[in-house]
N, C-alpha and C positions, 0 to 999 in steps of 0.2 A: 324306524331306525332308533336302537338305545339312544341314549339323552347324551352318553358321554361323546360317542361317536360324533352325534350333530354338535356339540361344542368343539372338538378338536377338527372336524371339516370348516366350522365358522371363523375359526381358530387360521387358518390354513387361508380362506379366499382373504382375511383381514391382514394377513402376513404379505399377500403377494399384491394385492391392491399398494402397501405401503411402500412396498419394492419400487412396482410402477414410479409410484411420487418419486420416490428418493432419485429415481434412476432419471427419470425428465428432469430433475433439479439439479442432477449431477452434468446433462447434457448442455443445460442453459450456463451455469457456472464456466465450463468449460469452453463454449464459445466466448463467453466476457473476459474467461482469464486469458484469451492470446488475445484479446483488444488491447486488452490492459498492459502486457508484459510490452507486448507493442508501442505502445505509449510512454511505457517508462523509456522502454530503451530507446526507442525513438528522441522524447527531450534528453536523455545523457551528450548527446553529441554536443548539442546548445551549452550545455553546462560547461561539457568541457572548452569548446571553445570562449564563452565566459570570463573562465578561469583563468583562462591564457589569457585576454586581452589584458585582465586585470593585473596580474602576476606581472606582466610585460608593462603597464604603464605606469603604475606604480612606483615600479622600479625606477623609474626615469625621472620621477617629480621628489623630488625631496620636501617635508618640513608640510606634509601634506595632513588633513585634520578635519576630519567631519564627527557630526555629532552623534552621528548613532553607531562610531567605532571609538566611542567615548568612556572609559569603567566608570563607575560609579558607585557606590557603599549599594551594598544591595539588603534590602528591605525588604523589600514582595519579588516574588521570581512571577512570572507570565510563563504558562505553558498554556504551548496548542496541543490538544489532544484529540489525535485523528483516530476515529472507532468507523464501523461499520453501523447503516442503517436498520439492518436486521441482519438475526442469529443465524444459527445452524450455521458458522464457520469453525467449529471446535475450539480451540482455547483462545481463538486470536485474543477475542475482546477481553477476557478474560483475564488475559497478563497481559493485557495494557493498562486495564482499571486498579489491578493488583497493585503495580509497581507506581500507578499517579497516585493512589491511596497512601504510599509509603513517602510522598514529597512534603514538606513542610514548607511555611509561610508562603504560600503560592494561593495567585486565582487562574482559573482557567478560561480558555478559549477554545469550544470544542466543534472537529466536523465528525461528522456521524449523529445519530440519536443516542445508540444505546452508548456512549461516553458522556454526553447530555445529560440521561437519563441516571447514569451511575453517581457523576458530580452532586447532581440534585438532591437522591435519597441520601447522598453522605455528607452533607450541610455544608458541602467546600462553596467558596465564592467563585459562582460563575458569570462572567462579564458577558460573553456571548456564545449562539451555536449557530452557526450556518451549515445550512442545506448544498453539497456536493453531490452532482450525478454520478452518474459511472462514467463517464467519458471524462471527466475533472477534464474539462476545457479552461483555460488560461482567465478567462473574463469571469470562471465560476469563481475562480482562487483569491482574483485582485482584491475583492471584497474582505479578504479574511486577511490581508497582507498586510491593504491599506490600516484595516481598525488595531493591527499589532502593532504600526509603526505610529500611528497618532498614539496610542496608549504609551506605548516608550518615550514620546516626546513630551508627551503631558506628564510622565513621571509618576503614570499610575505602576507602574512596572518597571522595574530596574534588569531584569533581565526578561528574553523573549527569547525561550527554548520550546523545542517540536519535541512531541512523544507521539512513536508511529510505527506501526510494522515495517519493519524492514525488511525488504524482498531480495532474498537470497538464492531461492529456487523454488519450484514448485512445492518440496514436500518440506522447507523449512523457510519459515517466515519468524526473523526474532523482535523482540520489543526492543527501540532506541532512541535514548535519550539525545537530542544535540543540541548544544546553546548556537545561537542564530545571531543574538545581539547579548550586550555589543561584542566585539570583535576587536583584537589587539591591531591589527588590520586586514586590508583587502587578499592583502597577498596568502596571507594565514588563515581565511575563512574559505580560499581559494584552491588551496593546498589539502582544504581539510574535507573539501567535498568531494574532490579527486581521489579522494580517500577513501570515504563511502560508498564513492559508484565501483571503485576497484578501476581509475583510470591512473596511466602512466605522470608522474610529475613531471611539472614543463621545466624546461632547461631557460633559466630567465637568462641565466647569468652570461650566456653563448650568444644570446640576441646585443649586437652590437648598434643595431640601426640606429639612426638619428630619427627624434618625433619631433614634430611640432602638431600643436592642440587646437582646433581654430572649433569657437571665437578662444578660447583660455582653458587652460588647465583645469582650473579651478570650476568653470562651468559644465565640462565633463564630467570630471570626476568627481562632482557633487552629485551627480546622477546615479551613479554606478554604484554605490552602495544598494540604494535602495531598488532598483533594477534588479540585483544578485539577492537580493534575500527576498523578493518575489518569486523570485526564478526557485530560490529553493525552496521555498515554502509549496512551491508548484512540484516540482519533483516528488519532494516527501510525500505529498498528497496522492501522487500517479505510483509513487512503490506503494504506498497505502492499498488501491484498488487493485494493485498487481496481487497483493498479498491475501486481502479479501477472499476476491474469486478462485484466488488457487487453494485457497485453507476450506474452503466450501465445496471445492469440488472434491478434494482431499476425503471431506465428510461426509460429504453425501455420497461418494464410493464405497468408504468403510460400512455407512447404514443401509447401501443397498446389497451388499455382498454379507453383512449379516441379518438381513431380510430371508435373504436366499438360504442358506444357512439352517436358519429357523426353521422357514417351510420345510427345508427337508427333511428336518430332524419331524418335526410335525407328522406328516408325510408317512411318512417311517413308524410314527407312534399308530398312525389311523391303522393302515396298514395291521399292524402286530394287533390292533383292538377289534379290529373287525375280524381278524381273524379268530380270534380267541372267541368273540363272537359265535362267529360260524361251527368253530368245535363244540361248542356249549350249547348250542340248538343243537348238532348232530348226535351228545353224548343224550339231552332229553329227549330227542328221542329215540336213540336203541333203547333207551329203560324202561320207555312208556312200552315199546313195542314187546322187549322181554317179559315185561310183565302181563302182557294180554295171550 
C-alpha cells in the first residue's frame, strides 16, 4: 500500500476511535444533565416557598435588624466562584474566569478546580476552594455557606456575591453576577431570587392573617436570614451543575458530529487516492505492455 494511502487510512481509524470517545462522553453528560436539571428544578419549589414565608413575615414584624442585612463601606468584595472540575464544557468556564478577572478589590472563594486553578495563576487572593460532587447535596454546600458567612462576620469581606452559570436551557447557559450579602432586606433578597428562578411575586400585601412567633420574633427571624442565603448559595451551585453537564454534552455532540464529518471527508479522500492509485498501475502497465 502507497505510504500516503496508509497515512490517510490511519488517519481515518484515529478519526472514528475519537468519535467513539466524544460520543460515550456525550452519553454520560447527558444522563448527569437530567439529574442535574432535576435537582435544580426540584430545589426551586423550596426557594420559592422560602421566599413566601419570608416576604410574609417580615411584613408583619416592624423595626426588624440583623447583621448580615446590614451595608457597610465596602472595601474587599467576597466572590464565590463556582467553575466546573474538568474541561471539555466549551466556553462555560471560560466566561466565568473572563468576567471574575475583570472584578477589582475582591478575594475569592471557589467550587470547582479549574476556577481554583484560574484564581491561582492570576495572583488574585484566594481564601478557599471546596470540592462539590455532582449531586451538590445540601451537607456538600453547608461547608462553603458557613465559611462565607464567618468571613462576612469577621469583616474579612464587606460584600458576599456568587458568580455562576446560570441555567437557562440546554443550549444556553449565561455567566451571573449576584450579591447575596448584605441585603437591604429579607423581603428584597426574596423577591430577587423569585426573579432569577423566573417564579411568580408573592402577593404579601393580600395576606391579612394574624401571626404570632413562638418562643419570639426576634428568635425566628434571626435564623432565616442565614437559612435563605444557604439555601441560595445551594441553588446557584445545583443551576451550576445543571449548566455544566448540559454545556458538555452540547460539546461533546458538536466534537462528535465533526469527528464524523472528518472521517468522511477522509473517507472520500482514500477513496479518490486509491483510485488514482489503481489508474496509475493500470496506465504502467498498458506502456510496459505497448512497449514489448
Amino acid at each position: 500500500m502507497p505510504k500516503g494511502l496508509r497515512e490517510i487510512r490511519n488517519r481515518i481509524k484515529s478519526v472514528k476511535s475519537t468519535a467513539q470517545i466524544t460520543r460515550a462522553m456525550q452519553l454520560v453528560a447527558s444522563s448527569k444533565m437530567k439529574r442535574a436539571q432535576d435537582a435544580a428544578q426540584g430545589s426551586r419549589a423550596y426557594a420559592e416557598l422560602l421566599g413566601e414565608i419570608l416576604d410574609t413575615a417580615v411584613a408583619k414584624v416592624s423595626d426588624f435588624f440583623h447583621p448580615l442585612l446590614t451595608k457597610r463601606t465596602v472595601k474587599t468584595r467576597g466572590i464565590l466562584l463556582v467553575t466546573s472540575d474538568k474541561g471539555l464544557c466549551g466556553p462555560l468556564n471560560g466566561n466565568l474566569i473572563r468576567q471574575a478577572a475583570e472584578i477589582k478589590d475582591a478575594v475569592f472563594v471557589c467550587v470547582g478546580r479549574k476556577g481554583a486553578q484560574a484564581i491561582a495563576r492570576s495572583g488574585r487572593k484566594l481564601l478557599a476552594d471546596f470540592p462539590v460532587s455532582d449531586r451538590a447535596n445540601f451537607s456538600e454546600v453547608r461547608p462553603v455557606a458557613e465559611f462565607l458567612l464567618k468571613a462576612f462576620a469577621d469583616g474579612t469581606v464587606d460584600t458576599v456575591e456568587i458568580l455562576y452559570p446560570h441555567f437557562k436551557n440546554t443550549l444556553v447557559q449565561m455567566p451571573r453576577l449576584q450579591q447575596l450579602l448584605p441585603a437591604d432586606s429579607l423581603a428584597a433578597q426574596a423577591r430577587d431570587l423569585r426573579v432569577k428562578l423566573g417564579l411568580p411575586e408573592a402577593k404579601v400585601e393580600s395576606d391579612e392573617r394574624e401571626m404570632i412567633f413562638e418562643p419570639s420574633a426576634a428568635a425566628i427571624l434571626g435564623e432565616l436570614p442565614s437559612l435563605f442565603f444557604k439555601q441560595a448559595v445551594h441553588q446557584a451551585i445545583l443551576e451550576a451543575k445543571a449548566s455544566e453537564h448540559s454545556a458538555r454534552m452540547v460539546a461533546m455532540k458538536a466534537a462528535t458530529d465533526n469527528a464524523k464529518k472528518l472521517a468522511g471527508a477522509l473517507s472520500l479522500e482514500y477513496t479518490k487516492a486509491r483510485q488514482a492509485a489503481i489508474t496509475q498501475e493500470i496506465l504502467e502497465i498498458t506502456a510496459a505492455a505497448s512497449q514489448n
